[in-house]
C-alpha positions as CSV (number, residue, x, y, z in Angstrom):
1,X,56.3,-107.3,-25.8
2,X,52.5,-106.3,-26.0
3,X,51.5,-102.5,-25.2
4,X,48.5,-102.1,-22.7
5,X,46.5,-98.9,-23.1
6,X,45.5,-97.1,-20.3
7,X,41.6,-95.2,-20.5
8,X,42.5,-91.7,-20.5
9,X,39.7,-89.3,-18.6
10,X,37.9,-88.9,-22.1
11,X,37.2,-92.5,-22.5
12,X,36.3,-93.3,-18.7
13,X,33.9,-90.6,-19.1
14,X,32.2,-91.9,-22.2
15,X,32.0,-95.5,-20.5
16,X,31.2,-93.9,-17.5
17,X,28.3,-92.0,-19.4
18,X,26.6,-94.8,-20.6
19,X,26.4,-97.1,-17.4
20,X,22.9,-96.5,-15.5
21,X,22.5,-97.4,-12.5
22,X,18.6,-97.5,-11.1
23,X,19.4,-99.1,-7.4
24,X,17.5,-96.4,-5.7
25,X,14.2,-96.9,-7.6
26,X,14.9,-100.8,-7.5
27,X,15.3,-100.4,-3.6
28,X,12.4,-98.4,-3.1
29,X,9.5,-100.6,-5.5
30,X,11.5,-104.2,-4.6
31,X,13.5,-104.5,-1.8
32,X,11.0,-102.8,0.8
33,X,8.0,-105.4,0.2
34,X,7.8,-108.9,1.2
35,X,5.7,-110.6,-2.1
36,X,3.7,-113.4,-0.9
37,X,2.7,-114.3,-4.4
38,X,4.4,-114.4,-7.6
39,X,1.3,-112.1,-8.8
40,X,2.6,-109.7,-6.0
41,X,5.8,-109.9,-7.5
42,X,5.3,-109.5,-11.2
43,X,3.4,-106.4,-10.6
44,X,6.7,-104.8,-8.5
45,X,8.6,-106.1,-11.7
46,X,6.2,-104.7,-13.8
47,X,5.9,-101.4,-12.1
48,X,10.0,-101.6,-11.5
49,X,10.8,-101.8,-15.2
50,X,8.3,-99.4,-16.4
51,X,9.5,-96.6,-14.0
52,X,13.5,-97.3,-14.8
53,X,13.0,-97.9,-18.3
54,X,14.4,-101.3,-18.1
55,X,13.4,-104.6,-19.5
56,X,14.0,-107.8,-18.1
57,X,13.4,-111.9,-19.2
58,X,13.2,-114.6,-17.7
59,X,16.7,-116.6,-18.1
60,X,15.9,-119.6,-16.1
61,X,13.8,-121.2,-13.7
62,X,12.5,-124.0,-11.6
63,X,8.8,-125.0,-10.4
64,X,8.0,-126.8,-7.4
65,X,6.5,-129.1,-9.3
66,X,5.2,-129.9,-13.2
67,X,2.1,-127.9,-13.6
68,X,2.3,-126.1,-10.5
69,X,2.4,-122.0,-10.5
70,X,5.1,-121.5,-7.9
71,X,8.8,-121.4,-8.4
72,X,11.3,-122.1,-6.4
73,X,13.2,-119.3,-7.8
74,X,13.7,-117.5,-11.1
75,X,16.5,-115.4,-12.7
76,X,15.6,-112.3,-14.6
77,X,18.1,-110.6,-17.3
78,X,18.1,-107.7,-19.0
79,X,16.8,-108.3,-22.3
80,X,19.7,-106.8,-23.9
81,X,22.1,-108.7,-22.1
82,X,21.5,-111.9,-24.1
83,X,23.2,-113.0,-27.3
84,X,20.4,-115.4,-28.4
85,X,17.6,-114.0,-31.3
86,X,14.4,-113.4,-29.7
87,X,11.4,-115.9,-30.6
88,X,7.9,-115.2,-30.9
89,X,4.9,-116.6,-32.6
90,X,4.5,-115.8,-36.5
91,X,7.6,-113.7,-36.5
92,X,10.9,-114.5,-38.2
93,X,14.2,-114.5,-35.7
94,X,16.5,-111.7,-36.5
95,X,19.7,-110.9,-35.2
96,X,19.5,-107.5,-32.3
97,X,22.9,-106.3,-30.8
98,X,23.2,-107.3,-27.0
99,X,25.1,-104.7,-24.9
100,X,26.0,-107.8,-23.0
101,X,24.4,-106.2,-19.9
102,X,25.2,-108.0,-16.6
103,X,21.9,-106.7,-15.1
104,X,20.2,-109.4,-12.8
105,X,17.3,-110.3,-10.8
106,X,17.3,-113.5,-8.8
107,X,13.8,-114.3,-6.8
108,X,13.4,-117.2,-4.5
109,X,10.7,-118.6,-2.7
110,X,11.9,-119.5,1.2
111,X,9.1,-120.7,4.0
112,X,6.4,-119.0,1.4
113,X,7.6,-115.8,1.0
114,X,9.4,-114.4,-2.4
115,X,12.5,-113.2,-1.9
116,X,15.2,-111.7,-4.1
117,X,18.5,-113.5,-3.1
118,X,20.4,-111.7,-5.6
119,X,20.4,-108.3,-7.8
120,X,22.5,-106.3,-9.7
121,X,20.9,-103.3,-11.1
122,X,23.6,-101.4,-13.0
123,X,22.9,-101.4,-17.1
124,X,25.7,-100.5,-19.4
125,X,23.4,-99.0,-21.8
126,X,21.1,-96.2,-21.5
127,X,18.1,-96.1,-19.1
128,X,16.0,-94.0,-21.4
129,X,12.4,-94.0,-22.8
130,X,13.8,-93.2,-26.2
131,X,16.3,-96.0,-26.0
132,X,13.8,-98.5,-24.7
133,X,11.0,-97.5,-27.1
134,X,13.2,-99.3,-30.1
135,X,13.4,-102.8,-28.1
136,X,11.4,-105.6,-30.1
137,X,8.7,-106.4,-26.9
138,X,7.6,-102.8,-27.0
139,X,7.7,-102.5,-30.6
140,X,5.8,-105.9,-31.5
141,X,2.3,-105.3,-32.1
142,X,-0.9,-107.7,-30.6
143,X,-3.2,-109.3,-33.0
144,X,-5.5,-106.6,-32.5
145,X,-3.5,-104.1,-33.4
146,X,-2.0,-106.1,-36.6
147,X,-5.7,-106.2,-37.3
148,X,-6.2,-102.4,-37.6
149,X,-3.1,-101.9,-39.6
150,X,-3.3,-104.9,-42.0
151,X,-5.7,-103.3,-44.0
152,X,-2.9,-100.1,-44.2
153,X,-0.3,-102.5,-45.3
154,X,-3.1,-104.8,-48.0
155,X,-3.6,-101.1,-49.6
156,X,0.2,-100.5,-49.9
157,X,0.2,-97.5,-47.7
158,X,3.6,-95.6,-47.6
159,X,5.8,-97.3,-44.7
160,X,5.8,-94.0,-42.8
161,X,2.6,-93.0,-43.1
162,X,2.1,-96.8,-41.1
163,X,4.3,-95.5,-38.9
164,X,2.9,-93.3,-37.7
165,X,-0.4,-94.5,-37.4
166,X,0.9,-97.2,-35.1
167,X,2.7,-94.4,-33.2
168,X,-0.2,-92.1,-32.8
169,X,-2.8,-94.9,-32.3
170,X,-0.8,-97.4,-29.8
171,X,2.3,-95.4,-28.6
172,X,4.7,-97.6,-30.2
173,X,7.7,-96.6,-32.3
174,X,7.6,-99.1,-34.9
175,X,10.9,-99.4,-37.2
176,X,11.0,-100.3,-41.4
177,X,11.4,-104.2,-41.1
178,X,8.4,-104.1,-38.6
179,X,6.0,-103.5,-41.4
């Protein structure tokens, strides 16, 4: 005989607590425009995620054709609803805990109009600047950037003191391993 547990009022409130939901700011920059470009639409997305404080991928896609820029659709995820390591250019993968965040965006193109087909815009993990600031695309520094602190890190300036010239020159929070 297996026991269930029931969520008492405490524990619904903590889950409760940590689910964000940003429909109303997704309804009012996404659904009330009709994108007749994909540039249209990036900069919705772009202005979308930056005023909810979320971050979204690209998890798959399709092209009309090889080579061409339109898609015939393209599914966004929240970046922290993935379980694979993040890749980029020059850096080593390393592990990041996924919430496992069901948040979606699903655009497709019908009679040469964008549309999205398909959203769900409730994140099971905080919807905060502060949260945000510690994911790995707003940490990662440009070239440019690198290029000012490099000289920092060649000197073997303290890790902090790095820190927080990256935080008070570009904005970004970097963490220990970044350096």
């Amino acid at each position: 005989m297996m026991l269930q547990s029931t969520p008492t009022a405490s524990t619904s409130r903590n889950i409760s607590s940590l689910l964000c939901d940003v429909t109303a700011i997704f309804q009012r920059i996404m659904l009330c425009c009709i994108f007749y470009t994909w540039t249209q639409f990036k900069e919705a997305l772009d202005t979308f995620m930056k005023e909810s404080n979320t971050s979204y991928r690209v998890d798959s896609s399709k092209k009309d054709r090889p080579g061409a820029d339109d898609y015939k659709f393209v599914k966004f995820k929240c970046t922290f609803g993935s379980h694979r390591a993040p890749r980029g250019a020059g850096f080593r993968n390393r592990g990041f805990k996924s919430t496992s965040c069901q948040s979606i965006i699903l655009v497709q193109r019908k009679s040469n109009v964008y549309m999205i087909t398909k959203y769900k815009t409730v994140h099971n993990h905080p919807c905060t600047a502060s949260f945000m600031s510690t994911d790995v695309s707003r940490r990662r520094l440009s070239s440019q950037e690198m290029a000012i602190i490099q000289p920092f890190i060649e000197r073997n300036t303290d890790v902090h003191e790095i820190m927080d010239l990256a935080h008070e020159k570009f904005g970004k929070a970097l963490l220990y391993n970044d350096i």
